[in-house]
C-alpha positions in Angstrom: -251.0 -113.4 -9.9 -249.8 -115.9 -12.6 -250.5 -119.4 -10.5 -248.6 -122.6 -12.0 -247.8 -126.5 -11.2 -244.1 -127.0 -12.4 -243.6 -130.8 -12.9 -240.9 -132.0 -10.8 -240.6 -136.1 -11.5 -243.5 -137.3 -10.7 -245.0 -134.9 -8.7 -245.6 -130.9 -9.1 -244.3 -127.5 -7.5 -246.6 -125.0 -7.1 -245.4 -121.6 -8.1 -247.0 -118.1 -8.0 -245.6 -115.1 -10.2 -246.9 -111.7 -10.3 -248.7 -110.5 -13.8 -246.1 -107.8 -13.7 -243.3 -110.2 -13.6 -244.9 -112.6 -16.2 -243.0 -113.6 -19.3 -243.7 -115.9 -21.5 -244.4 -119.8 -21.2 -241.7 -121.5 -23.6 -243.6 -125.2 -23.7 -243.4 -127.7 -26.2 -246.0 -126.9 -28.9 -248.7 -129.2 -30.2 -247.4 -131.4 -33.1 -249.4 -134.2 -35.7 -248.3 -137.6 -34.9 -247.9 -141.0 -36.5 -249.4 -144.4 -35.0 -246.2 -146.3 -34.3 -246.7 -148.8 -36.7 -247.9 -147.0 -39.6 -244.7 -144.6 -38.7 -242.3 -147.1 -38.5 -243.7 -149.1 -42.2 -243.3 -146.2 -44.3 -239.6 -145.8 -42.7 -239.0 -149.4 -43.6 -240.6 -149.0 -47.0 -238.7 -146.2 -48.1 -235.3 -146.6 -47.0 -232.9 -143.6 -47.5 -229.8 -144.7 -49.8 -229.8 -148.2 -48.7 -231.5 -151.4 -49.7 -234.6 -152.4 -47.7 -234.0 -154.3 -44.2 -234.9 -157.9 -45.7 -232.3 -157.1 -48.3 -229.8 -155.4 -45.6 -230.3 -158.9 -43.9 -229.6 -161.5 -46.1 -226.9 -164.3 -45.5 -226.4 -162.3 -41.8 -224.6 -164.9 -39.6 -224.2 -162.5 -36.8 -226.4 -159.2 -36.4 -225.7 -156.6 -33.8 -228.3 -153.9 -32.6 -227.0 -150.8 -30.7 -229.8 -149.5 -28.6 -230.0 -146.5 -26.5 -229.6 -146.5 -22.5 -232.1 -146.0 -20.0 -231.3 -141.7 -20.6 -232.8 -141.4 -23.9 -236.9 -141.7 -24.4 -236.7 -144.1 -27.3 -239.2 -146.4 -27.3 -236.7 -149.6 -27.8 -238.5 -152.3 -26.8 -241.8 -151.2 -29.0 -239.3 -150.9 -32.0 -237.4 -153.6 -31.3 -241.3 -156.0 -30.9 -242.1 -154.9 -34.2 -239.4 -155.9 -36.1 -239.2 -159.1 -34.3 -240.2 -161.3 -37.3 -237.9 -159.8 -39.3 -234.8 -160.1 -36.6 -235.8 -163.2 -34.6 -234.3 -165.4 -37.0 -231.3 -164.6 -37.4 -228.4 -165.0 -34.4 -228.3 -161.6 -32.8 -227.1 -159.7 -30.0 -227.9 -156.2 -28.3 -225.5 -154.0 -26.9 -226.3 -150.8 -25.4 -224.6 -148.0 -26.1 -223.9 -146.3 -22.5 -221.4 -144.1 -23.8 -220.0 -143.1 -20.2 -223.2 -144.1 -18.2 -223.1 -146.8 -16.3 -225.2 -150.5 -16.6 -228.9 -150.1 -15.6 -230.6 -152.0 -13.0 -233.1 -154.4 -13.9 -235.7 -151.7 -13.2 -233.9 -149.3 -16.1 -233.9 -152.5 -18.4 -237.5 -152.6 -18.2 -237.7 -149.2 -19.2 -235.8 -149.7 -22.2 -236.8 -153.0 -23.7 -240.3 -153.3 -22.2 -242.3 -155.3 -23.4 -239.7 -157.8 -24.8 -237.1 -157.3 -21.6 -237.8 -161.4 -20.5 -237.9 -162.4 -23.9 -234.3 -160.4 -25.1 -232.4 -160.8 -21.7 -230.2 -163.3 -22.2 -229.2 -161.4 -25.4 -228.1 -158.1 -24.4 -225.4 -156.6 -23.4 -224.2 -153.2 -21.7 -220.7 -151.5 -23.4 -218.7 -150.7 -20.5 -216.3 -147.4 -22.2 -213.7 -148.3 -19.3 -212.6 -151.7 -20.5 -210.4 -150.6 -23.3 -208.5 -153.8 -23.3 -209.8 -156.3 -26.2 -211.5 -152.9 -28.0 -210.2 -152.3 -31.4 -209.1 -149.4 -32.7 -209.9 -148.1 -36.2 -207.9 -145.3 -36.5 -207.4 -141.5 -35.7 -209.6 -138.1 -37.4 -207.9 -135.3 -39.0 -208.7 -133.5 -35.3 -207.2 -136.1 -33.4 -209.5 -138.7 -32.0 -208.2 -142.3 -31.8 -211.0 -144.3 -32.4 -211.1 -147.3 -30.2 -214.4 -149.4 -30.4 -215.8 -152.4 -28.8 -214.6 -155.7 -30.1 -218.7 -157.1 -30.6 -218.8 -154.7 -33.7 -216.0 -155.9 -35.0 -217.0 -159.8 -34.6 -220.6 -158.8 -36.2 -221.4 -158.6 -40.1 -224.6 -156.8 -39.9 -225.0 -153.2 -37.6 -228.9 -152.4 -36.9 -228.9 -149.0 -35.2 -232.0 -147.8 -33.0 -232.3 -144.4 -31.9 -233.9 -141.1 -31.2 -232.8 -137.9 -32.3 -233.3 -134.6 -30.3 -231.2 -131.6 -30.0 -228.0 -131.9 -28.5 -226.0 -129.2 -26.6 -222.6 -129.5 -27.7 -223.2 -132.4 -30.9 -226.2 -130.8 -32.7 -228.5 -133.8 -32.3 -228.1 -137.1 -30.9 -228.7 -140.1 -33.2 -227.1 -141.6 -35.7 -223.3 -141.6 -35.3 -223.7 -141.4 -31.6 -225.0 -144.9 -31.4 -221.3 -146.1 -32.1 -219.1 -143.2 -30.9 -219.5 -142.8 -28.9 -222.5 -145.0 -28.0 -220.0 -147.9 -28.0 -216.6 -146.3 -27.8 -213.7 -146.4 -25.7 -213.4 -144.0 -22.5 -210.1 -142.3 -24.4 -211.7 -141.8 -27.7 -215.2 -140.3 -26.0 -213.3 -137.6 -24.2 -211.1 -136.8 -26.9 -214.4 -136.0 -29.5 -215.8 -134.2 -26.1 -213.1 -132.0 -25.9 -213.6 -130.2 -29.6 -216.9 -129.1 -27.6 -214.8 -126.1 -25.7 -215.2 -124.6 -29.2 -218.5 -121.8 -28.9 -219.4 -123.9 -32.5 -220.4 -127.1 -30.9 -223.9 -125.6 -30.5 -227.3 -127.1 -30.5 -229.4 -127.6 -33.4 -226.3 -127.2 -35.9 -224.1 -129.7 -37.7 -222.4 -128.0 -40.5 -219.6 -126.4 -39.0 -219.8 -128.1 -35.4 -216.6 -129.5 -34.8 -218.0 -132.6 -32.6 -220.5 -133.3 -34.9 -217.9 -133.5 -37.8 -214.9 -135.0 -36.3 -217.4 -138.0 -34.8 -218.8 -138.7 -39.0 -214.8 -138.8 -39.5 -215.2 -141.7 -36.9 -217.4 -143.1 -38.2 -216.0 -143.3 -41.8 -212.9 -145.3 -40.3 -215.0 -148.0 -39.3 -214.7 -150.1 -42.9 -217.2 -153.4 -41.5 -219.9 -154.5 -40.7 -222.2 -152.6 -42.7 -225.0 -150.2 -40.8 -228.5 -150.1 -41.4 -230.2 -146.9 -39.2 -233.6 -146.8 -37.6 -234.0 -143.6 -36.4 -237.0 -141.6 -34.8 -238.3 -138.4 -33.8 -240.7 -137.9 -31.1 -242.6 -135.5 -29.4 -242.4 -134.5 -25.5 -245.2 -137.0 -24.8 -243.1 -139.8 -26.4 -245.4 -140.4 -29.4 -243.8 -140.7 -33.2 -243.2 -137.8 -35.2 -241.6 -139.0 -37.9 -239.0 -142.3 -38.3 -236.6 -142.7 -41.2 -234.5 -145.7 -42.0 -231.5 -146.9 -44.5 -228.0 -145.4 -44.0 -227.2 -143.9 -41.0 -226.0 -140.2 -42.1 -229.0 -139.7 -44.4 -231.3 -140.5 -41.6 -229.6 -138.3 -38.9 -229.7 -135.1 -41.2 -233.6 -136.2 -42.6 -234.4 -136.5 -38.4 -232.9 -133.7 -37.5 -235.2 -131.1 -40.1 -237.7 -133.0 -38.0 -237.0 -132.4 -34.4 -236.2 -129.2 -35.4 -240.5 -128.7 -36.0 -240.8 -130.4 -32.4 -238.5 -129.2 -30.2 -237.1 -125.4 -30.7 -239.4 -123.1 -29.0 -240.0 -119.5 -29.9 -239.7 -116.8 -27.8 -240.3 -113.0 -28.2 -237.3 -110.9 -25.5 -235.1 -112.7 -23.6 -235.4 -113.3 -19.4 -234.4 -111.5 -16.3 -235.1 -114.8 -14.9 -235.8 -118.6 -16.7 -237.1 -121.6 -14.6 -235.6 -124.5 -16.5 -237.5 -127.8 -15.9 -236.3 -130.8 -16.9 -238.4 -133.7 -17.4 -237.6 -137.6 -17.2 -235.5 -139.2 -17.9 -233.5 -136.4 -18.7 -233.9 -135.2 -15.3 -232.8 -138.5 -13.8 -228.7 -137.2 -12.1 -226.7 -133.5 -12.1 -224.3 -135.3 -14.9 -228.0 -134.4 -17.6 -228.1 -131.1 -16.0 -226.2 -129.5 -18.5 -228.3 -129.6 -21.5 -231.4 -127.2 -19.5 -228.5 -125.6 -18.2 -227.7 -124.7 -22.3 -230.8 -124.4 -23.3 -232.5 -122.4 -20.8 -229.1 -119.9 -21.2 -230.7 -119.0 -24.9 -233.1 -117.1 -23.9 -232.2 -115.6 -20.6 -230.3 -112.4 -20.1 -226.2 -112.5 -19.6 -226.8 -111.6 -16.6 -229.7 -113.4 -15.6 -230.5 -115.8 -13.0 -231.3 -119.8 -14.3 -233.3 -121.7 -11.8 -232.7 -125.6 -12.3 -235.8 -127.5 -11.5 -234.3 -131.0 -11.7 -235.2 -133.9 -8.9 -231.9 -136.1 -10.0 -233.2 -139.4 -8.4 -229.8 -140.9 -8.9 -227.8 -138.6 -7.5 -225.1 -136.8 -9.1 -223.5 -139.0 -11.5 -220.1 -140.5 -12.8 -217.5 -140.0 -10.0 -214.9 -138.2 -12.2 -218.2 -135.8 -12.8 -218.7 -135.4 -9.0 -214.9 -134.8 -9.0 -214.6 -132.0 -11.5 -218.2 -130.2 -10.5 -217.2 -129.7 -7.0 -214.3 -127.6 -8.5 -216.7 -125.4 -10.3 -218.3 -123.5 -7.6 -214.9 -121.4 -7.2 -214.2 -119.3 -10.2 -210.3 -119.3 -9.5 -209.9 -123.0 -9.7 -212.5 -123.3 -12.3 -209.9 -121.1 -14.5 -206.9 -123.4 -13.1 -208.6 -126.1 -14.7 -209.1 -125.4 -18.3 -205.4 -124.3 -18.1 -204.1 -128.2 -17.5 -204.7 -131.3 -19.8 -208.8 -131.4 -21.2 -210.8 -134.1 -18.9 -214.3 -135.1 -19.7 -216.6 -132.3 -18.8 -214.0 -129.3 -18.8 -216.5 -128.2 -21.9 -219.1 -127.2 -18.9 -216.6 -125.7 -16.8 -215.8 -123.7 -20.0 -219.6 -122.5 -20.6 -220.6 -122.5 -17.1 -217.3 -120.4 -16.3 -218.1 -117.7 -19.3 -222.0 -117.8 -18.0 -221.0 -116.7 -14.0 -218.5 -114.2 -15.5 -221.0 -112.5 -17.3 -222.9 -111.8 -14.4 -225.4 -115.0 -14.8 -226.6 -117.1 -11.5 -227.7 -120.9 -12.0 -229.5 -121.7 -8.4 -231.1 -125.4 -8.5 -234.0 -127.0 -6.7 -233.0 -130.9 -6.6 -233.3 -133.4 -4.3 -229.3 -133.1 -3.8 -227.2 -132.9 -0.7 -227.7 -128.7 -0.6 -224.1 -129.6 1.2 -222.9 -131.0 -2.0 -224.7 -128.7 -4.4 -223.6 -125.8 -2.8 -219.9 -126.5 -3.8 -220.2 -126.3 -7.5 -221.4 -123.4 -9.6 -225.2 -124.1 -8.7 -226.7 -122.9 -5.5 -229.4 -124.3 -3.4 -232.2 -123.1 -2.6 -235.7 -124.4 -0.4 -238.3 -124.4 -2.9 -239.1 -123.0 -6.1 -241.3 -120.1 -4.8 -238.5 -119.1 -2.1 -236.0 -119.3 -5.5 -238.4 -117.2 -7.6 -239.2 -114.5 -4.9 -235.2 -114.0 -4.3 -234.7 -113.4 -7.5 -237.6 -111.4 -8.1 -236.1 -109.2 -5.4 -232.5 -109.4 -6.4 -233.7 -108.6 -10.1 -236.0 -105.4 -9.4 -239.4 -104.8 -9.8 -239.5 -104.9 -13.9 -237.6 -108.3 -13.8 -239.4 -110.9 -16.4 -239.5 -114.7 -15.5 -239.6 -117.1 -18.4 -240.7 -120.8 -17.6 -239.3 -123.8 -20.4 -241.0 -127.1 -20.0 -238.8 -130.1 -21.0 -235.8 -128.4 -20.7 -233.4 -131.4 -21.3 -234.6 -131.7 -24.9 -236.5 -128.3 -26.2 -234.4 -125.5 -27.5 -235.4 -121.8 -27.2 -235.2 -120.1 -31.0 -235.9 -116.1 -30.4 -238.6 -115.4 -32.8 
């Protein structure tokens, strides 16, 4: 018998697995780091096409920063203490890009710009995607998207951009362009760029030929001021630096993205009977993240194979339109009656979680959700994880292989 502790937030599940069933453990693998200071001074030193941040800076009456919300593990508040000295003089302003997340609470704040939370307060500021009126819009991509930003990038004349990229399941990677859009876009323009991703290209790990990934540089080519200097970073599962790169914020996504690509893809011999997809914080933090271990656990699992979601979602299950649109998931005819009317944010899931259940494929959850609730969208409850494992150990036969990936939310399985 295979015995395990899954985490599950910040506790563990204890699982047992026959040696007959056992697959293979897909878990972040052991990676060099930088210190964080040494890390972030080479970035700074050697900025990709762009002049140095001093340089960037100079004659800046009014900087904005775009910083990440409380979803992504960049270490803000440690970036944003070291390049205090350089920023502290100038008049600035932080806005963070929630994209269509909503404000965090004074405890999520803390996470994000600890240790410098009392000392930036009164200078931040949370994009809310909904207020569209006073935005500005810059213009509309070759595919469509009206791009519609808020009005404190216009009023700036310097953009610093702090972020984190990891693989994405529908835009490649996060970073770079995501900051602003749609980091800091309008709810209209979001779901437009969201809905290129009910094309099977919007994949993880890829950007040439991703249609969200390309129509959101097009967005980001419209905007003609303030100019943008990028700080972006790659870490590993622990949250310590792998590599940071700085200057223009395209050069830095692609250079970050060759990076995260030696942290986080994972790779794995056969595909699953059965995967147990964990997500870890603070990607495991409502249903609305559940997606990307939902994606990424599906790559190396059988069509027809059985996904168990090991996700606590501490905040329930999300955006409201979100909790509208899942609950119409669980039944396959309405699920189809949906992708045949007008796209709304998130029909890109019901498209890949549709196909997925189709093919045969089961998603079953352990959460601390309503079972109630969960039980009316395409994911179905169940106890515990051992009751979970030994149903479908049963329902798959006796030669069935279980697959466990740690870190789910951000670590990609690449068949070997």
């Amino acid at each position: 018998m295979i015995t395990l502790s899954i985490p599950y937030g910040n506790k563990t599940l204890p699982l047992k697995i026959p040696k007959k069933n056992w697959g293979e453990l897909l878990a972040p693998r052991e990676t060099q780091t930088l210190s964080f200071e040494t890390g972030l001074k080479k970035a700074l030193e050697h900025p990709l096409n762009s002049p140095p941040l001093a340089d960037f800076l100079k004659g800046c009456r009014s900087l904005l920063i775009i910083v990440n919300d409380q979803t992504r593990p960049t270490p803000t508040g440690r970036v944003l203490k070291f390049l205090w000295p350089e920023l502290a003089p100038h008049s600035l302003k932080i806005m963070v890009a929630t994209g269509i997340h909503k404000k965090s609470s004074e405890e999520g704040c803390l996470r994000i710009f600890d240790p410098l939370w009392l000392d930036v307060k009164n200078k931040v500021m949370f994009h809310d995607c909904r207020q569209e009126r006073g935005m500005v819009f810059l213009g509309e991509t070759s595919r469509g998207t009206r791009v519609i930003i808020n009005q404190e990038v216009m009023m700036a004349d310097r953009l610093l951009v702090i972020g984190s990229v990891e693989p994405h399941y529908f835009a490649g990677y996060t970073g770079g362009r995501k900051g602003v859009i749609p980091g800091v876009a309008a709810y209209s323009s979001i779901m437009a760029n969201h809905s290129l991703a009910m094309d099977l290209e919007a994949q993880p790990l890829r950007l040439a030929g991703n249609p969200v990934h390309e129509d959101l540089e097009e967005a980001l080519r419209l905007l003609p001021v303030p100019p943008i200097f990028s700080l972006m970073l790659v870490l590993t599962p622990e949250q310590q630096l792998y590599a940071a790169f700085s200057g223009s914020i395209q050069k830095t996504l692609t250079a970050s993205a060759q990076k995260a690509d030696e942290v986080f893809t994972l790779p794995f011999q056969t595909k699953a009977d059965i995967l147990i997809s964990v997500a870890f914080p603070p990607l495991d933090i409502d249903l609305y993240q559940s997606q990307k271990p939902i994606e990424h656990g599906k790559m190396a699992l059988k069509e027809d194979g059985i996904l168990i979601l090991v996700m606590p979602c501490p905040q329930g299950p999300g955006p409201a339109d979100f909790q509208e649109l899942i609950l119409q998931t669980g039944n396959k005819k309405k699920a189809r009656a949906l992708l045949d009317q007008p796209y709304r944010l998130g029909n890109h899931r019901v498209t890949r979680n549709l196909k997925f259940l189709e093919q045969g494929g089961q998603v079953w959850g352990i959460t601390d959700l309503d079972p109630n609730f969960l039980s009316q969208t395409f994911i179905q409850p169940k106890p515990s994880l051992q009751d979970a494992v030994d149903m479908a150990l049963f329902q798959k036969g006796r030669a069935a292989r279980v697959h466990v990936l740690l870190n789910a939310g951000l670590c990609v399985p690449r068949q070997s």
